[in-house]
C-alpha positions as CSV (number, residue, x, y, z in Angstrom):
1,X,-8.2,-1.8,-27.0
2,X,-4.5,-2.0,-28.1
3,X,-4.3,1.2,-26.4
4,X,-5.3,-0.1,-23.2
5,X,-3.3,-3.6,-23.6
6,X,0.0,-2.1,-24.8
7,X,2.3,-4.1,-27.0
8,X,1.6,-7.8,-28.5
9,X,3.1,-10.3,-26.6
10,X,2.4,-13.6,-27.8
11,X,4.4,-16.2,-26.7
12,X,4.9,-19.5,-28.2
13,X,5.3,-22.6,-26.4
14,X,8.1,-24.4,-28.5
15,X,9.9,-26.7,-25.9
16,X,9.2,-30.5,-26.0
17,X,7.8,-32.3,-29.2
18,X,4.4,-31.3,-30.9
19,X,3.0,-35.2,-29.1
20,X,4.3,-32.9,-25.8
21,X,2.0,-30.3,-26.4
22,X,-0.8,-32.5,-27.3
23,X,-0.5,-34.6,-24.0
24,X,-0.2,-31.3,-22.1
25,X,-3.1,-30.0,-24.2
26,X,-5.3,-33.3,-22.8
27,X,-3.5,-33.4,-19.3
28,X,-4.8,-29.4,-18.7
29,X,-8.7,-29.9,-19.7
30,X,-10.7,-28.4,-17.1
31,X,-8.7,-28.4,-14.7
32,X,-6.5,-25.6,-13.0
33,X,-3.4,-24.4,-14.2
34,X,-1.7,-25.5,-10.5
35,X,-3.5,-29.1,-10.2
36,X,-2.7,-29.9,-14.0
37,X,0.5,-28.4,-13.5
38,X,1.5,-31.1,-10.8
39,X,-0.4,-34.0,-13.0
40,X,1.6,-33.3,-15.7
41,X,5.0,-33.5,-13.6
42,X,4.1,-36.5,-12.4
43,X,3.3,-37.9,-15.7
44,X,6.4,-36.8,-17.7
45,X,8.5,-38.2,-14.8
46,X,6.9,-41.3,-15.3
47,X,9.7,-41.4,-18.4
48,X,13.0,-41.4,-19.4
49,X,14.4,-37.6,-19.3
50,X,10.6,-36.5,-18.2
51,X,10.0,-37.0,-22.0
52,X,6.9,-39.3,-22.7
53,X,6.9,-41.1,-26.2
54,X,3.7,-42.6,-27.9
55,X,4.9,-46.1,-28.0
56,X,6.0,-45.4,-24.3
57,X,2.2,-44.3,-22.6
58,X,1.2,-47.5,-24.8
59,X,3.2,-49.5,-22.6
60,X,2.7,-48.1,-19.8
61,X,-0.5,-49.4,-17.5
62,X,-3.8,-47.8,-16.9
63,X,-2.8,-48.1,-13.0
64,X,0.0,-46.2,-13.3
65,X,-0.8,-43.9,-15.7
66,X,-4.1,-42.9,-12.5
67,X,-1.6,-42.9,-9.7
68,X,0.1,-40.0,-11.5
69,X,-3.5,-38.6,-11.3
70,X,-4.9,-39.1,-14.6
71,X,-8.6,-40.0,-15.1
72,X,-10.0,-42.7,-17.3
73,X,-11.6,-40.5,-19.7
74,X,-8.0,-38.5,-20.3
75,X,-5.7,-42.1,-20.2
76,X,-7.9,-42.8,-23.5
77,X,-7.4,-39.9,-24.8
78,X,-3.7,-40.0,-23.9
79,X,-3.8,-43.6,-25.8
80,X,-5.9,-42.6,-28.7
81,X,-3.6,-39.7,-29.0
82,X,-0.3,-42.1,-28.9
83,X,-2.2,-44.9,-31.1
84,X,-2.8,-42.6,-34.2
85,X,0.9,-41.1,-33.8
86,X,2.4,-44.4,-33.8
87,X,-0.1,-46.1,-36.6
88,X,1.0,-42.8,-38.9
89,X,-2.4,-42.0,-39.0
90,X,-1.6,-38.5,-37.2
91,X,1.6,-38.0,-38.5
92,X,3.3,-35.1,-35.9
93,X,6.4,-34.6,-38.9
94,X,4.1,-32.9,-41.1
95,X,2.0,-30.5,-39.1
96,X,3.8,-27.3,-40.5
97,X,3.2,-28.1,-43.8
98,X,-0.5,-28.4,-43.3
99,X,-3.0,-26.1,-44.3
100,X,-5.0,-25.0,-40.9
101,X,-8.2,-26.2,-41.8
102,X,-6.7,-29.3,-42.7
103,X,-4.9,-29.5,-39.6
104,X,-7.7,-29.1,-37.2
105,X,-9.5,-31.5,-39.1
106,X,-6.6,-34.5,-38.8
107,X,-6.1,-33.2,-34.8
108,X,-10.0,-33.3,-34.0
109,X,-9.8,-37.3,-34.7
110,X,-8.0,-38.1,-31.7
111,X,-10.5,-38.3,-28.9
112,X,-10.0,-35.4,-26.1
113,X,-8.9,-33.2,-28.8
114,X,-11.4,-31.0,-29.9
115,X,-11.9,-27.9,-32.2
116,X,-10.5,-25.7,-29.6
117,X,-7.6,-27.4,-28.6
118,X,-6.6,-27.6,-32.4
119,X,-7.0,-23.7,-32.7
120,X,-4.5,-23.3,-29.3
121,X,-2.1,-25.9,-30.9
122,X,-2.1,-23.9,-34.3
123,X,-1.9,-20.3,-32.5
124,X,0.6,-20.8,-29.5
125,X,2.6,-24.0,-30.6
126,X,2.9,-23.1,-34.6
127,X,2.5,-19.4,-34.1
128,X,-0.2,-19.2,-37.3
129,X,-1.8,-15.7,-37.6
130,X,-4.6,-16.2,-38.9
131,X,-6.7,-18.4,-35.9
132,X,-9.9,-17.2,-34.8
133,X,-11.2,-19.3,-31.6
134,X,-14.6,-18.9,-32.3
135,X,-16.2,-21.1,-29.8
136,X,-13.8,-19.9,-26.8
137,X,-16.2,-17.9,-23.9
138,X,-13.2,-15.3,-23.6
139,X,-13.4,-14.4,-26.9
140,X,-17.1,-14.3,-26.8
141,X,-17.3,-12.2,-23.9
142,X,-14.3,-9.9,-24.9
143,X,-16.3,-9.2,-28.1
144,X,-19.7,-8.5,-26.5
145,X,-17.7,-6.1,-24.0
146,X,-16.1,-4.3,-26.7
147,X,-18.8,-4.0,-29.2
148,X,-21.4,-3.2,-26.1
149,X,-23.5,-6.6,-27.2
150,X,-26.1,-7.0,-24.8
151,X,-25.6,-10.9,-25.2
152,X,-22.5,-13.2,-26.1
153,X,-22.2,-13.5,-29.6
154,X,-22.5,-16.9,-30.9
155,X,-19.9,-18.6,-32.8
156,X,-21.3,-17.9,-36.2
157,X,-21.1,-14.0,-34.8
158,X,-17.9,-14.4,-33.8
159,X,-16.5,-15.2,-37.4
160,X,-18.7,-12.6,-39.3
161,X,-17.2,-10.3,-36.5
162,X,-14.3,-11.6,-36.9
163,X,-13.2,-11.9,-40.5
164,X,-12.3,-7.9,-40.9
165,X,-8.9,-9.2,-38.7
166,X,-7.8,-11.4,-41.1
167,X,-5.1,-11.9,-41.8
168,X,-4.4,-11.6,-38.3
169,X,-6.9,-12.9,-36.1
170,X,-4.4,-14.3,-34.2
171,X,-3.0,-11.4,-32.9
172,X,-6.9,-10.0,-32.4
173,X,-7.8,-12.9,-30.1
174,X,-4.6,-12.1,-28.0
175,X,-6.1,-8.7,-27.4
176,X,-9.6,-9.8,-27.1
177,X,-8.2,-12.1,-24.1
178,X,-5.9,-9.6,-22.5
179,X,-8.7,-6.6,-22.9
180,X,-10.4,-9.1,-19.8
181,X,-7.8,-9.5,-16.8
182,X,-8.4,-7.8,-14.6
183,X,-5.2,-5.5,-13.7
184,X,-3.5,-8.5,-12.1
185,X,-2.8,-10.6,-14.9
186,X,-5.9,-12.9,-13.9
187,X,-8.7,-12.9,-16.9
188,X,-11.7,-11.0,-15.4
189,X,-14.8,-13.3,-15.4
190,X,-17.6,-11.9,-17.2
């Protein structure tokens, strides 16, 4: 497989704030990359230098915060988000000092921010090495594809599989994802 993918390319996204990512995290849930991408730009310019704040979506109303094309469900997580940041309760400072078990655990409290997200915050925002997605379908069906599995391995399959690439599952679940597209850079559905 690292044959056929070529050279590891991971690339961090490190721009903004770690509440930036988070918001973005929340903003891109199911939807496409092009609609979320406008939602997003219409949100950030919503603020000062296209940089939200916690205390600033606080104070900013539920009607504007759905012209910019926000649903309810996602301005309550963008709130709860902003609340727990601003209350100290999710403290953003500290995230590289945290363990990543520890760190999913404090991110999965904010509503809208599941296991998942967590994992993508930890492996493209704090470039850990050791992430294994476990419950992503791309790394389900990249496994089952390369270990000929006639069904998707479950999560629990997924980390026995898994645990040989350790310390470096990170880097395992880039390949596992790239092994899918498709020859033009689009992930193959499976």
């Amino acid at each position: 497989m690292i044959e056929q993918v070529g050279p590891c390319r991971i690339e961090l996204r490190t721009d903004g704030t770690h509440y930036h990512a988070l918001t973005r995290a929340i903003v891109f849930q199911q939807l496409s990359g092009k609609a979320a991408g406008t939602i997003l730009g219409r949100f950030n310019a919503l603020f000062p230098a296209n940089s939200p704040t916690p205390e600033a979506v606080l104070a900013t109303s539920d009607e504007q915060l759905r012209a910019v094309g926000l649903s309810r469900q996602k301005i309550g997580y963008m709130r709860d988000l902003s609340l727990k940041v601003t209350s100290g309760d999710l403290p953003l400072d500290a995230v590289e000092h945290m363990a990543d078990d520890d760190l999913i655990a404090h991110l999965v409290q904010v509503k809208g921010i599941g296991r998942w997200t967590a994992q993508m915050f930890l492996m493209f925002r704090l470039g850990r090495p050791d992430v294994l997605p476990e419950l992503d379908l791309g790394i389900q069906n990249a496994i089952r594809k390369a270990y000929r599995m006639r069904k998707r391995p479950t999560p629990k399959q997924v980390k026995r599989i898994g645990a040989k690439w350790s310390p470096h599952s990170s880097v395992a679940s880039w390949y596992l994802w790239r092994s899918l597209e498709n020859g033009d850079g689009q992930l193959g559905a499976e």
